[in-house]
N, C-alpha and C positions, 0 to 999 in steps of 0.2 A: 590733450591730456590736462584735467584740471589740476590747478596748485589747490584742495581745498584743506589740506594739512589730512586727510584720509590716506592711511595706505593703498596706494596707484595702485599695484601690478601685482601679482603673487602668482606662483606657479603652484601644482598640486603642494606639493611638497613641504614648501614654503608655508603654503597654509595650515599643516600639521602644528609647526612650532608657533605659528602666529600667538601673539599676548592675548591671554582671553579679556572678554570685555573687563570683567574685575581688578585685572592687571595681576592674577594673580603670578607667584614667581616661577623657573624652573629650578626642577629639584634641585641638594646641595651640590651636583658633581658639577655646575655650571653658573656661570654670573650672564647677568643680561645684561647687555652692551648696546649704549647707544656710540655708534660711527657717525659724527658728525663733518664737514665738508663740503666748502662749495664747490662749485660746478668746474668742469676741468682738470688740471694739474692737482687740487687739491686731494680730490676725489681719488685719482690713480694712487698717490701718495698709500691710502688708505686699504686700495685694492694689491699694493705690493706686498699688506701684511697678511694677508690672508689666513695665513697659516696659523697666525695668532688669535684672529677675532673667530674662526671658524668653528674653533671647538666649544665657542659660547651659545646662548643664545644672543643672537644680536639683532638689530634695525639700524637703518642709514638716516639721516635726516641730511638733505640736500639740497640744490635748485633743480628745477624743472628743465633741464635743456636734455642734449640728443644722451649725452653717458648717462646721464641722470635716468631716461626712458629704459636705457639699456640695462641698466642694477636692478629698475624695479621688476622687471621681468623675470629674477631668480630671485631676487631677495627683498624683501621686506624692506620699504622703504617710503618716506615721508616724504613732501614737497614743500618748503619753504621760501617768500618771496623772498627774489634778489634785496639784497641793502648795503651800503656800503658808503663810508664819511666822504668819499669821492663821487659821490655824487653832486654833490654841494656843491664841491668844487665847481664841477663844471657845469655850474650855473641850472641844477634843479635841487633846490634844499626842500620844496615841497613834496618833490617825490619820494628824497629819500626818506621822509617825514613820515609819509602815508604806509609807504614799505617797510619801516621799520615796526608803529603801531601796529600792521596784520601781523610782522613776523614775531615781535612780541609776546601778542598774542595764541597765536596757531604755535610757537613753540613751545609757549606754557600748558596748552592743550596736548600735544604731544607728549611729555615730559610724564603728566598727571596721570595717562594714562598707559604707558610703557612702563612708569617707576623703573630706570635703570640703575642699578649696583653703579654701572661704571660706566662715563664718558670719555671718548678718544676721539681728538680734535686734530686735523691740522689745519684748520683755519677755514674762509675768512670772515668776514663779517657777517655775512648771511646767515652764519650756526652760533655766534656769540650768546643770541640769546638762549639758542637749547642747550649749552653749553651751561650758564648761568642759571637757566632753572633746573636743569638736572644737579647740580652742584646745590645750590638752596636745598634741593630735596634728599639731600644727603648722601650722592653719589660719589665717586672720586671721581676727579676732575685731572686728564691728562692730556696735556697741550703741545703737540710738538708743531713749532714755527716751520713753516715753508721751507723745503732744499732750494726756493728759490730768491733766500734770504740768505748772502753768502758775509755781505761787511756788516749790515746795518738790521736790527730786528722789523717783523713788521710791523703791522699799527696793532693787528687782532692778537701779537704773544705780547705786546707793551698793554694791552689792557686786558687781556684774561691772565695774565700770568700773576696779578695779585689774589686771583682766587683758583689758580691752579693747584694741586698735589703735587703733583708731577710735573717740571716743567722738562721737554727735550728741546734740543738747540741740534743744526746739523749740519752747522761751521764752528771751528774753534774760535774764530774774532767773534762769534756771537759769545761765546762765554766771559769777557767781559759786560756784558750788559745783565746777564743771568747768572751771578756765581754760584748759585746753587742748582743748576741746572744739568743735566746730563750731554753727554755730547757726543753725536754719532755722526760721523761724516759717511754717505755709503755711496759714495763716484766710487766709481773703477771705470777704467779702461779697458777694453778686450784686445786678447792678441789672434782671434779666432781671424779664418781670412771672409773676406766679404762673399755676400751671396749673391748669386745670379738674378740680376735686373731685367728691367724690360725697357725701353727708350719712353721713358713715359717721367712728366713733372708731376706731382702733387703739389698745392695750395692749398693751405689749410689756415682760416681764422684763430681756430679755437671755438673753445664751446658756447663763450657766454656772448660776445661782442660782433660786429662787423668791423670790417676796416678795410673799408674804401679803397685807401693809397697802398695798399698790398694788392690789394685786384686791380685795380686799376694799370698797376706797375706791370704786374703779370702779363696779361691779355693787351699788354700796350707794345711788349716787347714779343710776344707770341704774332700778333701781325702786321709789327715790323719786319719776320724774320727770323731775329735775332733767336728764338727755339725748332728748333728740329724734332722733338719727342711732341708726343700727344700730351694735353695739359687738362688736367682738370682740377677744376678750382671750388672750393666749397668756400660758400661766399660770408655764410653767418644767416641770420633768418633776418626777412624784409630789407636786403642789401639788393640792388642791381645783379641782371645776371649779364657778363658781355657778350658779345658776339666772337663765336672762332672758336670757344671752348667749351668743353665740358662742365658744366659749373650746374651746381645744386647748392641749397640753402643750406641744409644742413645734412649727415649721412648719421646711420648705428657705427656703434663703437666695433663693432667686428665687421664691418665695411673699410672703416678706416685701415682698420690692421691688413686687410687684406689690398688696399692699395698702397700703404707700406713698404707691403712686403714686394712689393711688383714695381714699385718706383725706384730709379735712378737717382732723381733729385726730389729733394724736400723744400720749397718754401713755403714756410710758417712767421706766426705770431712770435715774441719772444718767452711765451711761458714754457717755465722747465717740464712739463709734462710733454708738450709739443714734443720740443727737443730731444729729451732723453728717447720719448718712445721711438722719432724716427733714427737716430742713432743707436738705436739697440739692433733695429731693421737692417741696417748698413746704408745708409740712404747718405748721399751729400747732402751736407742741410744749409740754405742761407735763410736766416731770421732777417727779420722787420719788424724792430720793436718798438711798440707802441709807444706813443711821444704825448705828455701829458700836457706840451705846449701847442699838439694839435690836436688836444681835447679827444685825444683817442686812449685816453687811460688816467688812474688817479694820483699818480704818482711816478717817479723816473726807474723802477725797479726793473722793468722787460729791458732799458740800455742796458742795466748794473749785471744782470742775469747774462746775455748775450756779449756785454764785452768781455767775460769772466771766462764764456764757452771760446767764444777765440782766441783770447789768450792761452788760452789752451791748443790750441790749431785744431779744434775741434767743428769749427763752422764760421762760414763767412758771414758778414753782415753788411744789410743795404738797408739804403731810403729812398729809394726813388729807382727810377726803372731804369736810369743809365750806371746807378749803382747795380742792379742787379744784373746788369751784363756782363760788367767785370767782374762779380761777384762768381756770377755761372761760369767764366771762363776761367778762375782761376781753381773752380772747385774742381771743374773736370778733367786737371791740368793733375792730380796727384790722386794716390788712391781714396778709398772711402776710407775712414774710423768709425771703430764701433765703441761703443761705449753705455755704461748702464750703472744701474745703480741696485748696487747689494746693501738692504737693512738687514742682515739678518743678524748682524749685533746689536740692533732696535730689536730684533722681534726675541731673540734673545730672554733683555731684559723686560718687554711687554712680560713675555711669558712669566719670566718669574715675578713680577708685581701681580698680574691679574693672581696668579697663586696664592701668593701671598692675600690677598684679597679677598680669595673665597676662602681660605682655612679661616680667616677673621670672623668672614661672617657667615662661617656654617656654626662656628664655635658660640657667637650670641646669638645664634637661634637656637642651640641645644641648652645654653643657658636657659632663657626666655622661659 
């Protein structure tokens, strides 16, 4: 599937509401909403409001990975190259250089031709820019920072939040850094009982990255031994596949949920999309999160995310595959937790902004 900034995918349906070439708008009962979002956790974030962007007209602007494939197949959706100031970091500032120029560009093309009412961000870099030309073009511009930002903001709400409307935060310690900011914490815990498994591991990368010392760790202790359940490991795209296991580069988004739902244990990456979705499952989960000192991320925020989840007793966490043994034997020593996340006092107050929104400007077009 090309990134060529062209709407991917569109079902019958989907192509009824599609923006006509002119860009013209939909009638007054509706605002056209650009969903911006990178790849992953970002993206779910987005897909949990549903209930709020659905009654709009709306389009996604995202990365090109496996959920990305999976949205543009009902919904109207854009491809945007990956970018991110961590790149740099680890040692390719010409890429991130070249990646940011297309995305620049192909988001300003996007933008030009959707003209959105209204943009709803939760990050990260790879949407800054349709975020910021939708905003130039006189959009309202609404940013809400990662649930995967619990002490410290990220880098994309410290730089879009001088030209946000709306900013939301969704830890209270972040409202120190945004006092004018909204603040919607939506963890909850469930006391529902756990659901019938099958003896079977899931490995899961994540959408955007490979990581080696997850697989590695996995399939090192799967033929030692040390697992008794069927394992399969989804490795990331252009990663090694091992030997012993089930393992594929990348799977669709309702592939995932269905091995989920069938798995005992979860080992994943540390972002909170991972984590939430497999504990909403009832899955044991140990995390492995990415370590910026072994150039497997841009920053220390998957420790900060995953020591917060155990703190919680909500999931173990390893680094290495003799961590991950006592990790699996202590998980399967106590029951599962489930746990999830209710925005619906985000979607709440989405609701009544976009309102507010359109009576605004159904009222200057009646002026006009």
């Amino acid at each position: 599937m090309e990134s060529d900034g062209k709407t991917v995918a569109v079902s019958d349906v989907v192509i009824s509401d599609a923006a006509p070439a002119n860009g013209a708008k939909p009638d007054g009962r509706r605002l056209r909403l650009c969903l911006a979002a990178s790849g992953g956790g970002h993206v779910r974030q987005l897909l949990d409001l549903e209930s709020v962007w659905s009654k709009h007209d709306y389009f996604f602007v995202t990365e090109d990975t496996a959920l990305g494939a999976t949205l543009a197949q009902s919904h109207r959706t854009h491809f945007v190259p990956h970018v991110a100031i961590g790149q740099a970091r680890l040692g390719a500032p010409w890429r991130m250089v070249r990646a940011a120029i297309s995305n620049f560009f192909r988001s300003a093309s996007i933008i030009a031709r959707e003209r959105p009412d209204v943009v709803i961000s939760t990050g990260a870099g790879a949407v800054f820019f349709a975020v910021a030309w939708a905003r130039l073009r006189g959009a309202r511009a609404v940013v809400i920072d990662s649930f995967a930002r619990f002490d410290r903001p990220s880098l994309f709400a410290r730089i879009a939040a001088p030209i946000a409307d709306d900013m939301v935060v969704q830890s209270k310690a972040l409202a120190t850094h945004f006092p004018n900011a909204k603040v919607f914490d939506p963890f909850r815990m469930l006391d529902t009982p756990p659901p019938p498994k099958k003896p079977l591991l899931f490995a899961t990368v994540g959408a955007t990255l490979p990581f080696e010392r997850l697989v590695s760790s996995v399939a090192e202790l799967k033929a030692r031994g040390g697992l008794t359940e069927d394992v399969v490991i989804q490795t990331g795209v252009g990663a090694a596949r091992p030997d012993g296991v089930t393992a594929v580069e990348t799977l669709p988004f309702d592939k995932i949920q269905d091995l989920l739902t069938d798995a005992d244990i979860v080992v994943c990456h540390g972002g909170t999309g991972s984590l939430i979705t497999a504990l909403r499952k009832g899955c044991r989960v140990v995390a492995f999160p990415r370590l910026p000192e072994k150039g497997e991320h841009y920053d220390n925020h998957q420790a900060e995310i995953t020591g917060a989840f155990a703190a919680r007793g909500l999931i173990e966490v390893a680094n290495d595959v003799d961590e991950l043994a006592a990790a699996i034997a202590r998980i399967k020593a106590r029951p599962p937790v489930l746990a999830t996340t209710d925005p619906s006092e985000l979607m709440e107050f989405l609701d009544g902004l976009l309102e507010k929104e359109r009576r605004k400007r159904r009222f200057k077009t009646q002026r006009a």
